[in-house]
Structure formats: C-alpha cells, structure tokens
MARRO-214287 format. One line per field, with one value per residue: x, y, z of N, C-alpha, C in turn; residue number from 1. Coordinates in nm, 2 decimals, m for minus. Example, Ala and Ser with C-alpha at 12.3 -4.5 7.8 and 13.67 -1.06 7.14 Angstrom:
REM MARRO-214287
n_c1 (1.32,1.28)
n_c2 (m0.57,m0.22)
n_c3 (0.78,0.71)
ca_c1 (1.23,1.37)
ca_c2 (m0.45,m0.11)
ca_c3 (0.78,0.71)
c_c1 (1.32,1.29)
c_c2 (m0.33,0.00)
c_c3 (0.78,0.79)
num (1,2)
This chain:
REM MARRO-214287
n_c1 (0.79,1.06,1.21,1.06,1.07,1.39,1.40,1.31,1.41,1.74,1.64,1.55,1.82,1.91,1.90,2.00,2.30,2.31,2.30,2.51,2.72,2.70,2.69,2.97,3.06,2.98,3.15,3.39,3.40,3.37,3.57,3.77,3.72,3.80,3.97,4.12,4.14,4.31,4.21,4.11,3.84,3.67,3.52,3.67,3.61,3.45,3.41,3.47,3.48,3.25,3.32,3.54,3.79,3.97,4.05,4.34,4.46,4.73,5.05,5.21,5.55,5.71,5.90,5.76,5.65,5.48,5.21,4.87,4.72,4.46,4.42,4.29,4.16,4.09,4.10,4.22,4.46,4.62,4.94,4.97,4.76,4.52,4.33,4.34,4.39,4.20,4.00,4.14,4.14,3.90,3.77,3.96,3.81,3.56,3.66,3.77,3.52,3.36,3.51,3.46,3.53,3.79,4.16,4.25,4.55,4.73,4.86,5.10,5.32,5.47,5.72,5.58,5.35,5.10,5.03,4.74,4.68,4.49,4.42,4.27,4.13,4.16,4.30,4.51,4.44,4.49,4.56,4.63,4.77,4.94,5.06,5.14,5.36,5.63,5.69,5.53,5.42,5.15,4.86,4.72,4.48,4.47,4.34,4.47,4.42,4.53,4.58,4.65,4.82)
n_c2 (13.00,13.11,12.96,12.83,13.11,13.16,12.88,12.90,13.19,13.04,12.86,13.02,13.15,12.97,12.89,13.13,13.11,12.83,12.97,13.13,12.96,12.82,13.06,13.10,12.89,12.84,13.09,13.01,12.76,12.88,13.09,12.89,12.69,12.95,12.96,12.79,13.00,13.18,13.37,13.53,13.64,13.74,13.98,14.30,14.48,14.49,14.19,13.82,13.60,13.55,13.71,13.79,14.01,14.14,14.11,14.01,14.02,13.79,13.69,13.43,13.32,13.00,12.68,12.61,12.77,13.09,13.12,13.21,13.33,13.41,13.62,13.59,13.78,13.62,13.69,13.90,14.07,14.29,14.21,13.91,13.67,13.47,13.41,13.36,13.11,13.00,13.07,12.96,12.72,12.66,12.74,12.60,12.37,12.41,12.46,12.16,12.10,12.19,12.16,11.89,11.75,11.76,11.68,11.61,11.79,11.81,11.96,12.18,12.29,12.59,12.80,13.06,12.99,12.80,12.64,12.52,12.27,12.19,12.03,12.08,12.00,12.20,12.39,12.48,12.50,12.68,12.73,12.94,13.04,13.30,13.35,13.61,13.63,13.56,13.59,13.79,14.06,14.08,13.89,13.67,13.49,13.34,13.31,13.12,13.04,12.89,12.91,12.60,12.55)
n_c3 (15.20,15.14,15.04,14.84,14.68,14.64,14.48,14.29,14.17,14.14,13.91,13.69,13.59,13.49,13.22,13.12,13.19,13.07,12.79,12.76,12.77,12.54,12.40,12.37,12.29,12.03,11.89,11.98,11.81,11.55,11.50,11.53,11.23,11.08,11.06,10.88,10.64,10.74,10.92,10.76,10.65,10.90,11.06,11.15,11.38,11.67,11.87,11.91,12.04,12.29,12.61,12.66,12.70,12.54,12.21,11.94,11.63,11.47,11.32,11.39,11.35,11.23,11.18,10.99,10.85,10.84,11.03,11.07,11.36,11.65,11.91,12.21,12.45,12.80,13.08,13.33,13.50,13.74,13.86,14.05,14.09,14.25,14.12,13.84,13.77,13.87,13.68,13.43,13.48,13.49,13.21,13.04,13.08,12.94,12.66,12.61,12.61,12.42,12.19,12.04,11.82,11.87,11.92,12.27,12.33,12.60,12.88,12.97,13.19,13.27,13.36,13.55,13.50,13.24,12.98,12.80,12.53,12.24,11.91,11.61,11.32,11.12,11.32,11.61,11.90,12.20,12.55,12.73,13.07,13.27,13.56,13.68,13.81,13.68,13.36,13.27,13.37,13.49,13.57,13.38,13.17,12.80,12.52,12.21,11.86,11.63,11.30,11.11,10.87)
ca_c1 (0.79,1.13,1.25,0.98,1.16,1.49,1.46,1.25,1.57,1.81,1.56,1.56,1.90,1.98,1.86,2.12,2.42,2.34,2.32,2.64,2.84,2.65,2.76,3.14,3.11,2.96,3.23,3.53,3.42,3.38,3.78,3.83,3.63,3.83,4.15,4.18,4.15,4.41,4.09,4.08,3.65,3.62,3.51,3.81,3.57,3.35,3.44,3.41,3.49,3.18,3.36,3.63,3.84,3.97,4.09,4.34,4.52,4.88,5.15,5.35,5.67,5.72,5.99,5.69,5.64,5.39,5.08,4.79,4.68,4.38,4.39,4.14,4.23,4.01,4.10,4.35,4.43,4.74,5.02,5.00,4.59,4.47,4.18,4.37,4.42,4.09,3.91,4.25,4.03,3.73,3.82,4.02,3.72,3.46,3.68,3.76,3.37,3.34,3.60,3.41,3.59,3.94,4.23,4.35,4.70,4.80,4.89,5.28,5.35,5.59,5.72,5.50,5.19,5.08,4.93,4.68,4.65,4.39,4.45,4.17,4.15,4.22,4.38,4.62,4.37,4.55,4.48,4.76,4.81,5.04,5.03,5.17,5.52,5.72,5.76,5.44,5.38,4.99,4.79,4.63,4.44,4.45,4.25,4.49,4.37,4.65,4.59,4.72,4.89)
ca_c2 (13.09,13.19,12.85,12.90,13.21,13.11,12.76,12.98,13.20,12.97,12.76,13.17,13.16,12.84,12.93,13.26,13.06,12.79,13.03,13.20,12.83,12.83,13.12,13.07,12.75,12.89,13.19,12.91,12.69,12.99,13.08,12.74,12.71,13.04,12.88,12.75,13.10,13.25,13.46,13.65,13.67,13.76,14.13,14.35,14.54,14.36,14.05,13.70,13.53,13.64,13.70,13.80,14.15,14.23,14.05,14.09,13.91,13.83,13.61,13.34,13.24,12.90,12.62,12.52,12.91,13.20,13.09,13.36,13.33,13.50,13.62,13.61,13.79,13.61,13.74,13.98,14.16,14.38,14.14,13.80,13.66,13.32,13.37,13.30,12.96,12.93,13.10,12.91,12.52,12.64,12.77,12.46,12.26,12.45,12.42,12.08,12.07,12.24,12.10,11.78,11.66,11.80,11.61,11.75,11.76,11.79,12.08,12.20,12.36,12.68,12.91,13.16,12.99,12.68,12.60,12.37,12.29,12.13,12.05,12.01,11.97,12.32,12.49,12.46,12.57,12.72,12.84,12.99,13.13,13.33,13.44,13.78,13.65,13.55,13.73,13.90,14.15,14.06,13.77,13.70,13.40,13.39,13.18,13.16,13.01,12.92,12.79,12.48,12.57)
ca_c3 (15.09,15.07,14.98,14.68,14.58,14.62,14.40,14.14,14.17,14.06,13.77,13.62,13.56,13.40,13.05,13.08,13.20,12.95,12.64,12.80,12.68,12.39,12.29,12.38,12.19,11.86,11.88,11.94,11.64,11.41,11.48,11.43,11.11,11.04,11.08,10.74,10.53,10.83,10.93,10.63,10.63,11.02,11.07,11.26,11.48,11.78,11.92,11.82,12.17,12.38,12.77,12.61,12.72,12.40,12.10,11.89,11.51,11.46,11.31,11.40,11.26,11.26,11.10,10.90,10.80,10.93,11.08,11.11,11.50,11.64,12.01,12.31,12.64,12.85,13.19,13.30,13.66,13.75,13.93,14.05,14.09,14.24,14.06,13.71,13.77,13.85,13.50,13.36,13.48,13.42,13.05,13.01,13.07,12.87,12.58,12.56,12.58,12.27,12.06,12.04,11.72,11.86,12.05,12.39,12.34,12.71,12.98,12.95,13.28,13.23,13.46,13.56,13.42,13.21,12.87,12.73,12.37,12.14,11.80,11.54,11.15,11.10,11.43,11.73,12.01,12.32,12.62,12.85,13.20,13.31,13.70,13.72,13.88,13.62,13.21,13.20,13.54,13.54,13.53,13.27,13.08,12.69,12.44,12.10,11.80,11.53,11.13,11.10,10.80)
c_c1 (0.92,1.22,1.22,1.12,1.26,1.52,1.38,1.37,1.67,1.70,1.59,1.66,1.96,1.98,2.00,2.25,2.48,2.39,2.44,2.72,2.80,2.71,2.93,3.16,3.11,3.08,3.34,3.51,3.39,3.50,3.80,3.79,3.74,3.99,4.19,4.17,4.22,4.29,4.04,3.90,3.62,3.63,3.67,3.76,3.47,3.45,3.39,3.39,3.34,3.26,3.52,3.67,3.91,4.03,4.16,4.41,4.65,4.94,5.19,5.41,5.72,5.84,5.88,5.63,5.52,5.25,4.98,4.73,4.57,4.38,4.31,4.16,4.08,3.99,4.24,4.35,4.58,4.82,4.93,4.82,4.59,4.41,4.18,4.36,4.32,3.99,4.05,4.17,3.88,3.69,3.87,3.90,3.59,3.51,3.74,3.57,3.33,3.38,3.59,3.50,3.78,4.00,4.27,4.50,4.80,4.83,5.07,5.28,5.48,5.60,5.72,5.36,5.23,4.97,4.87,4.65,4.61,4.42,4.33,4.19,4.20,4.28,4.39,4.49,4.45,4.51,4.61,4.75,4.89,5.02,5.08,5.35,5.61,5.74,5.70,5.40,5.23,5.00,4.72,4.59,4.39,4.44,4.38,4.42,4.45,4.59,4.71,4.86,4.88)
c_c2 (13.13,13.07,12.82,12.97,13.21,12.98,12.82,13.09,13.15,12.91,12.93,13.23,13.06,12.87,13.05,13.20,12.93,12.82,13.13,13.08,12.81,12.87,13.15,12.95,12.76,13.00,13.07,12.85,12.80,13.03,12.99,12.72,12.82,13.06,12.87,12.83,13.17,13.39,13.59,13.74,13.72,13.92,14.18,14.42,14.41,14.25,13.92,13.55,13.57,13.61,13.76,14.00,14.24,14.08,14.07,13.94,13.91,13.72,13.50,13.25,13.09,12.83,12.57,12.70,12.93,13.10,13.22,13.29,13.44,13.48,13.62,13.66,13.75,13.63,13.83,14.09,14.21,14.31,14.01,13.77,13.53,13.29,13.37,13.21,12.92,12.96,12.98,12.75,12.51,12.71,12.61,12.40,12.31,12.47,12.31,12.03,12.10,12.23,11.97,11.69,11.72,11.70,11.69,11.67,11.78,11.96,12.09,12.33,12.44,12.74,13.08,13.14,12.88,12.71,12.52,12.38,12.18,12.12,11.98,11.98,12.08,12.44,12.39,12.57,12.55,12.82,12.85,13.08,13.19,13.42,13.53,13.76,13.61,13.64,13.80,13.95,14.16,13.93,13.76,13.53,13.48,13.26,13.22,13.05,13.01,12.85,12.73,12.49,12.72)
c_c3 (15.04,15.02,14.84,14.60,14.54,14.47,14.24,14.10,14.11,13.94,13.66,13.55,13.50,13.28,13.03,13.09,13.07,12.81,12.63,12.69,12.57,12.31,12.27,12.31,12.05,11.82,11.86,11.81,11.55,11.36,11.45,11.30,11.04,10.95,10.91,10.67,10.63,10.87,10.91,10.65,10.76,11.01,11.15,11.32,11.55,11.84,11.89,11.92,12.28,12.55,12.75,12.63,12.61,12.33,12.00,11.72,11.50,11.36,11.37,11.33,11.36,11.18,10.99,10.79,10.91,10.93,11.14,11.29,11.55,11.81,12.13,12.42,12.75,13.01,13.19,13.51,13.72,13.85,14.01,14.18,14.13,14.14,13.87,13.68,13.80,13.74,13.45,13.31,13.44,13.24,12.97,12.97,12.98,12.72,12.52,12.52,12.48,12.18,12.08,11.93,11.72,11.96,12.11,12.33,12.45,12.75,13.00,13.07,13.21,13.34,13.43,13.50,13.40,13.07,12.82,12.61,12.35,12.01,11.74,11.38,11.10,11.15,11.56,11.82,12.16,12.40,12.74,12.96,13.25,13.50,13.77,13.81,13.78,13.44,13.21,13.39,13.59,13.51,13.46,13.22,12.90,12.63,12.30,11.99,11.65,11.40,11.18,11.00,10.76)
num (1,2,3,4,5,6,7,8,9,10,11,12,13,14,15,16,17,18,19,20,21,22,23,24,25,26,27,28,29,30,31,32,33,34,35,36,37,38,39,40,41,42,43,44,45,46,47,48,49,50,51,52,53,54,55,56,57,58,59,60,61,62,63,64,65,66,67,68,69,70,71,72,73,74,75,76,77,78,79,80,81,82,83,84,85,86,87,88,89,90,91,92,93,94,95,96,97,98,99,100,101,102,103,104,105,106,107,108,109,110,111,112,113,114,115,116,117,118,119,120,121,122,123,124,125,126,127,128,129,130,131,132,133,134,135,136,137,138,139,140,141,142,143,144,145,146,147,148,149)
C-alpha cells in the first residue's frame, strides 16, 4: 500500500513541475520577443520571469550604442553558496531548452563566477553566476536579456 501511495505521490506532481517550465519558457520568450521594442510594452509592476526574486530594467552602453537589458535575479544567498552553481546548470539547461530557435554561444568562465550566453533574432540571452568570493559579496544567479540593437 505504501508503494501505491508513494508512486501516486510522485505521478501528482508531474503536471505542477511540468507547467513550472512551461511557464519559465513562455516568460523567457516574451522578453525575448520584447527585445526588439527595448521592452517598451512590458508592464513595470509584477514579474515576467516566474521563479524569479526580483526583476529589474536598465541600460547598456555599448560600442554599437545603448542597448535596453531586462534583468532576472534568479537566485541569491549572502556570501559564497555551492548551491549557485548548481541553479547556475540547471538554469543553463532549461534555457537552452527554451530558446529552441537560438544559438548557445558558449560559457566564459570569469573570476568569481561564469556566464552563458544565447543569442537569438532579437536578444543576447545571459545567464551569470557569481559565487560570493570575488566582485559581488553574495551569490547570486542572474538571467539578463539584452536587444540586439
């Protein structure tokens, strides 16, 4: 009986963990999508990332000029965390899975962390770790999301 309960147990939760990536997939391609009006149309309250600890919009100055960028803090924990590097692979891998029509463009180890970036039709998709010992005094993973132009 409790082998029952148990394997009814897990089957109960498939559907919730599924519609978890779902909806981290529909949220990423919307910023991307968003990408090419510098994500002028996206509300400025709520969140657009679901898992996501806050969110925020900025800048960057480039040699090609400003690019609008749209932030995602997707983990975060006060000095130096194993357990960054591990949301860092398992982030990684759920959003090459979702940017079906993007190229990976490779992992650039840095110190004190490491970033991976995607590039699609209309954004620089990055995801960076930083492990609380080197610029930034926490650990943290962050989804960015840059127009292309």
């Amino acid at each position: 009986m409790r082998r029952h309960l148990f394997v009814l147990t897990l089957l109960a939760s498939l559907p919730f963990e599924a519609q978890a990536d779902r909806a981290f997939c529909e949220g990423l391609q919307g910023l991307v999508n968003a990408a090419q009006s510098r994500f002028d149309w996206l509300p400025t309250t709520g969140r657009n990332i679901p898992g996501s600890i806050s969110e925020r919009r900025g800048v960057e100055e480039t040699s090609s000029g400003p690019h609008g960028v749209y932030y995602a803090v997707m983990y975060r924990h006060n000095g130096p965390s194993a357990e960054a590097q591990q949301h860092f692979t398992r982030l990684q891998r759920e959003v090459g899975a979702c940017l079906t029509e993007g190229s990976f463009l490779g992992v650039n180890p840095g110190g004190g962390g490491s970033q991976a970036r995607w590039q699609t039709q209309y954004a620089i998709v990055g995801l960076r770790v930083a492990d609380g010992g080197g610029e930034v005094p926490e650990s943290m993973v962050e989804l960015s999301i840059a127009s292309r132009w």
